[in-house]
C-alpha positions as CSV (number, residue, x, y, z in Angstrom):
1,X,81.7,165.3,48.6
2,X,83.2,168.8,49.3
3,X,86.1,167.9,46.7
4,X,83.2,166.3,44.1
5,X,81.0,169.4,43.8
6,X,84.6,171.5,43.3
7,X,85.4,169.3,40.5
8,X,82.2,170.0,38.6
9,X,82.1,173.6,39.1
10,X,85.7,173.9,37.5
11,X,84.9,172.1,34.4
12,X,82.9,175.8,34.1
13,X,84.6,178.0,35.9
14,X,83.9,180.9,33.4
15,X,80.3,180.6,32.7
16,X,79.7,180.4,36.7
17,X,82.1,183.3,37.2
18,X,80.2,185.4,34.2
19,X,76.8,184.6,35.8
20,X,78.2,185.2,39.5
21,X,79.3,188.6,38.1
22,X,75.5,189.2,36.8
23,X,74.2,188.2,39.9
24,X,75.9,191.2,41.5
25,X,75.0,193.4,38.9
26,X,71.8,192.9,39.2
27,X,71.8,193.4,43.4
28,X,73.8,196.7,42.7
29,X,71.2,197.6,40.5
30,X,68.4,196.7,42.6
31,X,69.8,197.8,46.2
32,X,70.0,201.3,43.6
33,X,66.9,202.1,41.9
34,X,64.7,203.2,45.4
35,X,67.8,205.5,45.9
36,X,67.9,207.0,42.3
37,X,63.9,207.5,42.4
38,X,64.8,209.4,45.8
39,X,67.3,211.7,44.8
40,X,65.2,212.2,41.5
41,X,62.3,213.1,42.9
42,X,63.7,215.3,45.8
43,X,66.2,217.2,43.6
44,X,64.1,217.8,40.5
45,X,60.3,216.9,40.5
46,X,59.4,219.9,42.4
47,X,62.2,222.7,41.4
48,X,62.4,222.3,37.6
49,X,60.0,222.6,35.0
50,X,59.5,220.5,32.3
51,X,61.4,217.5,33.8
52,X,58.6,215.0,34.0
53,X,59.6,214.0,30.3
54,X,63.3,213.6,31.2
55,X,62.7,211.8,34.4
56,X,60.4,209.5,32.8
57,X,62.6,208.7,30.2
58,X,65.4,207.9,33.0
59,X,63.5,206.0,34.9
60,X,62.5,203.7,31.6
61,X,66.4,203.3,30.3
62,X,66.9,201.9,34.0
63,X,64.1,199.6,33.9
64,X,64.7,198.3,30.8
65,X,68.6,197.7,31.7
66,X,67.4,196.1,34.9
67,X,64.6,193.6,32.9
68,X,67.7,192.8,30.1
69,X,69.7,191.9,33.0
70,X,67.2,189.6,34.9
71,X,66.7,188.4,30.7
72,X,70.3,186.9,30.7
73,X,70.4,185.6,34.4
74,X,68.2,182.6,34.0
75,X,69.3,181.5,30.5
76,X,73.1,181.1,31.7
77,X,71.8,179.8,34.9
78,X,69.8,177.4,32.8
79,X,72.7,177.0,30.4
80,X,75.3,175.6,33.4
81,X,72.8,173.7,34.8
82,X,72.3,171.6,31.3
83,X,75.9,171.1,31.2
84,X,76.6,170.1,34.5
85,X,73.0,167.5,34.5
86,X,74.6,165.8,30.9
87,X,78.2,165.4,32.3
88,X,76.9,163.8,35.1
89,X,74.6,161.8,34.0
90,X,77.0,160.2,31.8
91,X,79.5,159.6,34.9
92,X,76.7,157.9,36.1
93,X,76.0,155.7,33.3
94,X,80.1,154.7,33.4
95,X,79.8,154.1,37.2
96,X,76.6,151.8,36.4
97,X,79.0,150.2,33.6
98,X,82.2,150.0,35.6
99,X,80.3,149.4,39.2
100,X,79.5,145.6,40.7
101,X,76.6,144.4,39.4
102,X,75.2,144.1,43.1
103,X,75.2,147.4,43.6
104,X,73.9,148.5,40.7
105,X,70.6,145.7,41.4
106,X,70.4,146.6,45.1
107,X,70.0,150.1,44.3
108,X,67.8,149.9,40.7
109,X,65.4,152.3,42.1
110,X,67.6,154.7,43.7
111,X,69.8,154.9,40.7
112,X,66.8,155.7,37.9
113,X,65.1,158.1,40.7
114,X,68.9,160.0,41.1
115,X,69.9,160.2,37.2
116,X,66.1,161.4,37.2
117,X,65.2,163.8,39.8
118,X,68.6,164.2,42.0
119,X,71.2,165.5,39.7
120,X,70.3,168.7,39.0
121,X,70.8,169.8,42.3
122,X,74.6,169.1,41.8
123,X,74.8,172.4,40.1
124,X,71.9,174.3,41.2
125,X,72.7,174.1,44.6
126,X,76.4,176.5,44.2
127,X,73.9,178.7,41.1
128,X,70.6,179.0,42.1
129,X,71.0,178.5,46.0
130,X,74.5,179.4,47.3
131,X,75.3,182.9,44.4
132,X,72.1,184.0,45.0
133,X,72.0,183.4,49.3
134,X,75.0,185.7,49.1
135,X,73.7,188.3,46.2
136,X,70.7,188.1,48.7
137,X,72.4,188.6,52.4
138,X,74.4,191.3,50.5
139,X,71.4,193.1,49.1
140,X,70.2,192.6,52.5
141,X,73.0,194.1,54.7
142,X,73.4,197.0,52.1
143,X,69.3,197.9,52.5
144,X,70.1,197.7,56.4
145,X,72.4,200.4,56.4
146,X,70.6,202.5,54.1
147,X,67.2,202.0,56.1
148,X,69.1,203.1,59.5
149,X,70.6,206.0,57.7
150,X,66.7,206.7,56.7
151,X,65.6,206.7,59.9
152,X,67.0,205.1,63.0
153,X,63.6,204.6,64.6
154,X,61.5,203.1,61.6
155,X,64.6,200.8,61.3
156,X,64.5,199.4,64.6
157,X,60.9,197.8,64.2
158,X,61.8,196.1,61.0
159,X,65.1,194.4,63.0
160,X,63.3,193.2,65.9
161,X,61.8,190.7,63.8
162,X,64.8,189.1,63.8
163,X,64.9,186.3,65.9
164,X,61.8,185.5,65.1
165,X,63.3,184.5,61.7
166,X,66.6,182.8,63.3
167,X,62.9,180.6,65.4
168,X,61.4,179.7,62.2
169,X,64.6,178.5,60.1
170,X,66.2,176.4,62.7
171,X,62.5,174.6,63.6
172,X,61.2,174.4,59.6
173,X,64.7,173.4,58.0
174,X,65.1,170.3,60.0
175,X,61.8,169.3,59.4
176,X,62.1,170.0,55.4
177,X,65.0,167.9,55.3
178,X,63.8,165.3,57.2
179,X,60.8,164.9,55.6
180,X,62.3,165.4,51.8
181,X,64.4,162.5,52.7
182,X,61.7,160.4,53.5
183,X,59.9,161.2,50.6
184,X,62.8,160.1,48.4
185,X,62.8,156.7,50.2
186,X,59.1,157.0,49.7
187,X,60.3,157.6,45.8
188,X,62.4,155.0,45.5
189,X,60.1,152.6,46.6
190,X,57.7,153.2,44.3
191,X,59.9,152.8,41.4
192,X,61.0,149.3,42.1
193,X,57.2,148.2,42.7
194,X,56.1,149.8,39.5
195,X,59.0,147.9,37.6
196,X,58.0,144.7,39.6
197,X,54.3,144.9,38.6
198,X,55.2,145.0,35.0
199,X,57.7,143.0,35.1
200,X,55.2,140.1,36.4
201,X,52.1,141.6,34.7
202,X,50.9,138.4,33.5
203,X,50.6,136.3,36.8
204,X,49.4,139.6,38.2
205,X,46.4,139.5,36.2
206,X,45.2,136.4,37.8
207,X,43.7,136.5,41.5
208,X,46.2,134.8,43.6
209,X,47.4,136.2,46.6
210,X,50.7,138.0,44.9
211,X,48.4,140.1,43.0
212,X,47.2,141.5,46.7
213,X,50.9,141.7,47.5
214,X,52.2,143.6,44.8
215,X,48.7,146.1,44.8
216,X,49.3,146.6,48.4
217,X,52.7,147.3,48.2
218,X,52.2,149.6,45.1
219,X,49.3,151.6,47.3
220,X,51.7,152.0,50.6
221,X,54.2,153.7,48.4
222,X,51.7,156.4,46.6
223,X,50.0,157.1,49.8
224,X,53.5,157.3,51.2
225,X,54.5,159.6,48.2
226,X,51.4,161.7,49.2
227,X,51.7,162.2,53.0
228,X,55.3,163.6,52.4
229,X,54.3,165.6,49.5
230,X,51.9,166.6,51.3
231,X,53.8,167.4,54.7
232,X,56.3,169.8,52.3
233,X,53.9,171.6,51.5
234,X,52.4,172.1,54.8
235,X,55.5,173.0,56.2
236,X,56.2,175.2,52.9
237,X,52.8,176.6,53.6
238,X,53.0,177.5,57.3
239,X,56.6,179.4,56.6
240,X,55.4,181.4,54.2
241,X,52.4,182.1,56.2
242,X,54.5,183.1,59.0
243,X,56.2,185.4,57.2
244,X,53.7,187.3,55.4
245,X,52.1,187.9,58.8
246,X,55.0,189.3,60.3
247,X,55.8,191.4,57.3
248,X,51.8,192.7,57.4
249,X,52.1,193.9,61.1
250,X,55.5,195.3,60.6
251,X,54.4,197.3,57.5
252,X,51.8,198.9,58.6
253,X,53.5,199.9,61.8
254,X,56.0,201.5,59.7
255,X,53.6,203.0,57.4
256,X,51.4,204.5,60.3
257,X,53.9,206.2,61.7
258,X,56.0,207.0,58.7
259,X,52.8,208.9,57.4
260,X,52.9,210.7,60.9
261,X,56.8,211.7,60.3
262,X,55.8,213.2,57.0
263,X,52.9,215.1,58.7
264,X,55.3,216.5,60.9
265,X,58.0,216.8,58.8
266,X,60.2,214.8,60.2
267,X,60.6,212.9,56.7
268,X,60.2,213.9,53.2
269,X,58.0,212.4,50.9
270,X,60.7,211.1,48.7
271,X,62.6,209.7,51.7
272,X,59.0,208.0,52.5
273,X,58.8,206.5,49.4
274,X,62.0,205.2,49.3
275,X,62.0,203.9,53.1
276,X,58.8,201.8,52.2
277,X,60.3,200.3,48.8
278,X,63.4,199.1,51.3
279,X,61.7,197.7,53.9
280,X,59.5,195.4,50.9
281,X,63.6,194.7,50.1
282,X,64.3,194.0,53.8
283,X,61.4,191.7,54.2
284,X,61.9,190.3,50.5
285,X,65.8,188.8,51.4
286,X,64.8,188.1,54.8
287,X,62.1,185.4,53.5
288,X,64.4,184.9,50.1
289,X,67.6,184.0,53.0
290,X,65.4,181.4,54.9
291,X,63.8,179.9,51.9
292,X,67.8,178.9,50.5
293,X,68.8,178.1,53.7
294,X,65.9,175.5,53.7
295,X,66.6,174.9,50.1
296,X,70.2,173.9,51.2
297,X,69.2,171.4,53.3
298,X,67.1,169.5,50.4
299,X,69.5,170.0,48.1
300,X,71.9,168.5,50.4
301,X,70.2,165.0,51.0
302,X,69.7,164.8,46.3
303,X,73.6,165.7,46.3
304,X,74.5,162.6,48.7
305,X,72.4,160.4,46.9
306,X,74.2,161.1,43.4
307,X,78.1,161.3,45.3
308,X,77.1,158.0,46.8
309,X,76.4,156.3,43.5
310,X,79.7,158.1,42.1
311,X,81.3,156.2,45.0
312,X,80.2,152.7,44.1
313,X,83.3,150.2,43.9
314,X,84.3,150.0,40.3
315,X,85.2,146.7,39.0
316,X,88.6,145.5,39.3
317,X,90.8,145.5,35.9
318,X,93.6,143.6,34.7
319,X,96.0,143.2,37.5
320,X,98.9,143.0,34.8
321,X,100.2,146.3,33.1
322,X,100.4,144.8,29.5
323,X,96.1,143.2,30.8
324,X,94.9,145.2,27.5
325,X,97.2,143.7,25.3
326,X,96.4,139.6,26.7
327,X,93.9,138.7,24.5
328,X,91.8,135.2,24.7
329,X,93.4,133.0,21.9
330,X,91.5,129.5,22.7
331,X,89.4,130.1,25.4
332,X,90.2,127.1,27.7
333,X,89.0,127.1,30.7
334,X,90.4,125.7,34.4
335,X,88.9,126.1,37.4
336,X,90.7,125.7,40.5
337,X,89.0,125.1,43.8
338,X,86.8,128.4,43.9
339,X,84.8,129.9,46.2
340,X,81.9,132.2,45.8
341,X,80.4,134.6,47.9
342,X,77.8,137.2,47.5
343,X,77.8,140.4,49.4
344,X,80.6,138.9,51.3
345,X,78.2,136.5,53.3
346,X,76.4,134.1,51.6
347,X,78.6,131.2,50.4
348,X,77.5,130.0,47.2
349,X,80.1,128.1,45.3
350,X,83.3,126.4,47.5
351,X,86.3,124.1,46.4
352,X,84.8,124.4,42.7
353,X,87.1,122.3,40.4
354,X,86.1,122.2,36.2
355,X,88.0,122.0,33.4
356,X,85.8,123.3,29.8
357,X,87.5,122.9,26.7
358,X,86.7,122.8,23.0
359,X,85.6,120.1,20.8
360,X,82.5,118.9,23.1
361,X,79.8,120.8,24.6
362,X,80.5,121.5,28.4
363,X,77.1,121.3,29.8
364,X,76.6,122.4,33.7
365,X,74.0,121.1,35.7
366,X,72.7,120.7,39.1
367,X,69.7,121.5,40.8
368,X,68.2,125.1,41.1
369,X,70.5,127.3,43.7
370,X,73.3,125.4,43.9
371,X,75.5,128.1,42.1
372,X,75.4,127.4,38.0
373,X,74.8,130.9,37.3
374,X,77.2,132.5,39.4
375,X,79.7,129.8,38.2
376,X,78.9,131.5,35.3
377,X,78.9,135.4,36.5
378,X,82.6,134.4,38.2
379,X,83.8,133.6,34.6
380,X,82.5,136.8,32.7
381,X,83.9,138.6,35.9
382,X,80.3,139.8,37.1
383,X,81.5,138.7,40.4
384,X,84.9,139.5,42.0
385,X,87.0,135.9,41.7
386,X,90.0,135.2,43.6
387,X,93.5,135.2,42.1
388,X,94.6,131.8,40.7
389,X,91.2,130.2,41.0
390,X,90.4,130.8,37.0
391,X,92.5,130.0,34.2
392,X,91.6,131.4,30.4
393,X,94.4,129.6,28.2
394,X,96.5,128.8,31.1
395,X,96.4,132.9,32.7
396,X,94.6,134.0,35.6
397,X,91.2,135.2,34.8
398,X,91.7,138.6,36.6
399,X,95.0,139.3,34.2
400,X,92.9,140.0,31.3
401,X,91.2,143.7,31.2
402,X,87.5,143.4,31.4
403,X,87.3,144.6,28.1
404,X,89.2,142.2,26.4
405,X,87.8,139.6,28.6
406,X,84.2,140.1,28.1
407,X,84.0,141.3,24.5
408,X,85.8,137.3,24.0
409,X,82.7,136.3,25.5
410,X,79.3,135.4,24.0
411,X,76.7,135.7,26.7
412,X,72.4,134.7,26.1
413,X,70.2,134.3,29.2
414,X,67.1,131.9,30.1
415,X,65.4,135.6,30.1
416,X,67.1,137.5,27.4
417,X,68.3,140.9,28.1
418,X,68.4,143.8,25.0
419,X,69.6,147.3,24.8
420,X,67.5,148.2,22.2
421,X,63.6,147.9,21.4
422,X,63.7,147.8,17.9
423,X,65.1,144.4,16.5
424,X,66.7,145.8,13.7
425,X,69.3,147.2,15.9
426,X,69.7,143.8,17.9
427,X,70.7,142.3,15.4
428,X,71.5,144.3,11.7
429,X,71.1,140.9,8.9
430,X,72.2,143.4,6.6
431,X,75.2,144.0,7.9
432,X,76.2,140.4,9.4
433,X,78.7,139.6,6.5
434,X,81.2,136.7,6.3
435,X,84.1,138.8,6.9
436,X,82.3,140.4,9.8
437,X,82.1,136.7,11.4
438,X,85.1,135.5,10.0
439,X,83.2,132.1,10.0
440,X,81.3,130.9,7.0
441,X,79.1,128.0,9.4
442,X,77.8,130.9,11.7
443,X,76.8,133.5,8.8
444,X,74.5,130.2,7.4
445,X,73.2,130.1,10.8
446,X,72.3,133.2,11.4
447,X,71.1,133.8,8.1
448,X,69.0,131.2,7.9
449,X,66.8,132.5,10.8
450,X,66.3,135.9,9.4
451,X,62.7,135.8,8.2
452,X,61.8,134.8,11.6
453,X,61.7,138.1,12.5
454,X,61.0,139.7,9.4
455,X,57.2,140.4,10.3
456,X,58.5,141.3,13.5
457,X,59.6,145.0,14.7
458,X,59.6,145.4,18.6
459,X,61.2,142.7,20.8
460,X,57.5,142.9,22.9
461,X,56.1,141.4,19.7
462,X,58.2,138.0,20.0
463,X,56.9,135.3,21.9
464,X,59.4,133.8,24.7
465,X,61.1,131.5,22.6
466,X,61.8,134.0,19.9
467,X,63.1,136.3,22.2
468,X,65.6,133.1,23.5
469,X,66.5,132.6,20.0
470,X,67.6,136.3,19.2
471,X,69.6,136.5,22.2
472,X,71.4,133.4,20.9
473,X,71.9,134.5,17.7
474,X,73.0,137.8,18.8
475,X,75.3,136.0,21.2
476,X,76.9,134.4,17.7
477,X,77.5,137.0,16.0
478,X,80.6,138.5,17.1
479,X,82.2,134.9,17.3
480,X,83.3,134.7,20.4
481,X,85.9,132.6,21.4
482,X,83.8,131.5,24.5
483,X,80.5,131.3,24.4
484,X,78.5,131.3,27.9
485,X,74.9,130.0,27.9
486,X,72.5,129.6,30.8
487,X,69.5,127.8,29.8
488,X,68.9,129.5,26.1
489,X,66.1,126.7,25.0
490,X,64.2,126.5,27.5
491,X,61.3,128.5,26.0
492,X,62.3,127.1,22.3
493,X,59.9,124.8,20.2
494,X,62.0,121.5,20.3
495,X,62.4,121.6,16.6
496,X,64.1,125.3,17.1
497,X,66.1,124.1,20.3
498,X,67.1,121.2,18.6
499,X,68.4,122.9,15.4
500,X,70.7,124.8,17.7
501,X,72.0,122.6,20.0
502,X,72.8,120.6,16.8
503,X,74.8,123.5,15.6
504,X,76.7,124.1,18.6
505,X,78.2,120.7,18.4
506,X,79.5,121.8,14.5
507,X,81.1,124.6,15.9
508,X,82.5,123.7,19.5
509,X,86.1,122.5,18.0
510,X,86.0,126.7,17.3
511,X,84.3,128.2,20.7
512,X,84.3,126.9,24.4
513,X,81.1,126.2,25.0
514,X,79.5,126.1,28.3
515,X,76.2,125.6,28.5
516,X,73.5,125.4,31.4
517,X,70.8,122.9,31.2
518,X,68.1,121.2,33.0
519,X,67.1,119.2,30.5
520,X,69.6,115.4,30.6
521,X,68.2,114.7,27.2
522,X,70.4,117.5,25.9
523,X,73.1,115.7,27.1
524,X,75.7,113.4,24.7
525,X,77.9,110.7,26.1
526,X,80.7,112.6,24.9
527,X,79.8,115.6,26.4
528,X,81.5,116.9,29.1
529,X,79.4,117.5,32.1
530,X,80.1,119.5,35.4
531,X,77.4,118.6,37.8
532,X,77.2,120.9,40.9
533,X,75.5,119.2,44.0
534,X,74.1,121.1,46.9
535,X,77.3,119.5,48.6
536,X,79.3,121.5,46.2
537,X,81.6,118.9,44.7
538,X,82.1,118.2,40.8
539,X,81.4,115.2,39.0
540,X,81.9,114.1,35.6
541,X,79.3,112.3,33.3
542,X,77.0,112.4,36.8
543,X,74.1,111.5,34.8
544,X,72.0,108.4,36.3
545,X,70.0,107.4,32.9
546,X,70.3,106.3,29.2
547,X,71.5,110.0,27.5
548,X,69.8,110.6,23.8
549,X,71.8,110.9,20.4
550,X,71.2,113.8,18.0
């Protein structure tokens, strides 16, 4: 993690070196100004005349240099942070792209929550926590000495507060970080049962027993959320509160019986003056040094969440050094006694044997979790496969680079999946051209579904089956040479479904087609079928009744 956090911080080395630089600056300055009013006020207030004016107009310049400099340190604080939260939020983003997609669904929450909330810690923690704890502890051990060269006495009832301090810090930072981490889980939580209720808002709405479910799942969560927001704040509270108490009996102790050292004479006004502005900059770092300390630890538990997402497995690539330049040419495909797993336990597919070539329709079927999916998933390299269990023209499925392996590959779901909202991006009409498809039949196709959607701007305005048939048409229309389809019609009118199946069979002498189904009246003679049984094995033309003509 050590190693991460270094290699974000160089990518700016100048700006955090410019603002560290600032930072001291501005503690110089600080530490300063009680001195300079000291030796100001001792040295000229009462021997000149006429030097109110001049003094005044010193003490403005310096006050106006100090309130530039406190100007610039937030906006280049602000300035790194922005850079560092956009550079990694797009590593993110490639790790989601690059990672296993069961990581990136066992952690959906955690992932949003982190790009969210978490990252900005990444940077602030070295800026705003770790600069300033040291600009702060210096500021802090420069006041102590000048407060015992004040007076030794005074000096000695501000330090004895000391490990009181140490008390507080050790007892209230374990319990910040404790509970900020359970208030992320807390978080986390929340955010997948928000996405679950919407996700199945419809069936929610009736009163069925799920609707309790999901309601009292959602209302564990917020009261969750609120006890730990709550218990930060308590414990937030209850420092601060300690602190501001100490510092009230320890200031007017000094002030008491600095008023009777003046009486005396035992300490000038001006050194008075200047003793109590220190000893509001003693108390101030004191507080300031426990609050980042505490700080730390929070920041701590956000920065493990994002370096543990950056540590996600990446997907393997070609195993070949010339895997970019294999490209699919036919897309035939031979499978060879494969085995399936998922998370390394479950055994979903084993001794899989298919062959799926062009010029029929390769329908798969079987009955629900027996594996067609993640037959599927093992063939767009979703899931990790096995060397020489998949064939793609006769090479072994993990010798192609992902990218030239998947962007060969048309892919539409039962429940279609879009990156964008807006259809017109989905899929551009406009711009699908001949030359763009290479193939005349598809462009037709395509085309003649276009005022489908012309009435139609948002993808939440489509009804299930239109949403089916833009995935499939968007699956067309970069022409793949394989084209992968797990249940596509199953929410399509049967006029609709049967207009495309229709078309597939034109165009399967061009593109492997490999289609799920439920439906045996789908199915041609001529077809070739790979039937998966819950006993795993393959059979060919399994289908126990009279199969329909188109």
């Amino acid at each position: 993690m050590i190693n991460f956090l270094f290699s974000l911080y160089k990518r700016q080395m100048r700006k955090i070196t410019c603002y560290f630089v600032l930072l001291l600056c501005l503690t110089v300055l600080n530490t300063s100004i009680p001195l300079i009013f000291k030796f100001l006020f001792d040295k000229f207030l009462f021997t000149h005349n006429n030097i109110e004016s001049v003094l005044l107009i010193i003490v403005i310049l310096i006050l106006i240099l100090f309130a530039v400099l406190n100007f610039i340190n937030p906006l280049l604080n602000n300035r790194i942070i922005n850079n560092s939260n956009i550079y990694l939020r797009r590593m993110l983003m490639k790790k989601i792209q690059k990672g296993y997609i069961l990581n990136v669904h066992q952690n959906k929450g955690k992932i949003l929550q982190t790009i969210e909330n978490d990252v900005p810690y990444c940077q602030s923690i070295l800026t705003s926590i770790i600069f300033e704890l040291f600009t702060i502890t210096l500021s802090f051990c420069i006041v102590l000495v000048i407060l015992f060269n004040m007076n030794l006495q005074l000096s000695l009832y501000l330090v004895i507060t000391f490990p009181i301090y140490i008390v507080l810090y050790i007892v209230f930072g374990k319990k910040a970080e404790f509970i900020n981490e359970q208030y992320l889980f807390k978080r986390d939580s929340l955010f997948n049962n928000i996405n679950n209720i919407i996700a199945n808002i419809s069936i929610l709405k009736g009163g069925i027993k799920v609707n309790r479910d999901f309601h009292d799942e959602y209302e564990e969560d917020i009261k969750g959320i609120y006890k730990w927001y709550n218990k930060q704040g308590v414990n937030s509270g209850f420092v601060a509160f300690c602190y501001s108490l100490l510092q009230g009996i320890i200031m007017i102790l000094v002030i008491v019986l600095g008023t009777k050292m003046v009486i005396t004479k035992q300490l000038t006004i001006g050194s008075f003056i200047a003793f109590i502005m220190y000893s509001f900059n003693f108390f101030g770092p004191v507080s300031q040094i426990i609050g980042s300390l505490i700080g730390m630890k929070i920041a701590i538990v956000s920065i493990k969440r994002v370096y543990s997402i950056l540590s996600f497995s990446d997907e393997i690539e070609g195993d070949l050094k010339n895997s970019h330049s294999l490209k699919i040419k036919e897309g035939i495909i031979n499978i060879n006694n494969l085995n399936c797993s998922i998370d390394g336990s479950k055994t979903i597919l084993k001794g899989v044997n298919a062959n799926f070539k062009r010029g029929k329709i390769n329908f798969i079927v079987g009955e629900n979790g027996v594996g067609k999916t993640t037959l599927l998933y093992s063939i767009f390299r979703l899931y990790q496969v096995e060397k020489n269990k998949i064939f793609i023209d006769n090479i072994d499925l993990n010798e192609y680079s992902l990218n030239n392996l998947r962007s060969s590959i048309g892919f539409a779901f039962q429940n279609p999946q879009f990156i964008h909202d807006e259809i017109k991006y989905i899929l551009n009409f406009e711009s699908i051209n001949r030359e763009l498809l290479s193939d005349e039949t598809i462009y037709d196709f395509i085309q003649n579904f276009k005022h489908d959607f012309d009435d139609k701007k948002n993808i939440n305005e489509l009804s299930g089956g239109k949403k089916q048939l833009l995935s499939f048409l968007y699956s067309l229309s970069s022409f793949p040479k394989i084209l992968i389809l797990d249940e596509p019609f199953s929410n399509m009118d049967d006029k609709t479904k049967h207009d495309c199946i229709g078309f597939l069979r034109t165009i399967c002498d061009k593109i492997t087609i490999l289609l799920i189904t439920h439906n045996n009246e789908d199915i041609l003679s001529t077809d070739n079928v790979v039937k998966l049984e819950k006993n795993l094995k393959r059979e060919k033309n399994a289908i126990n009744r009279k199969l329909s003509n188109y």
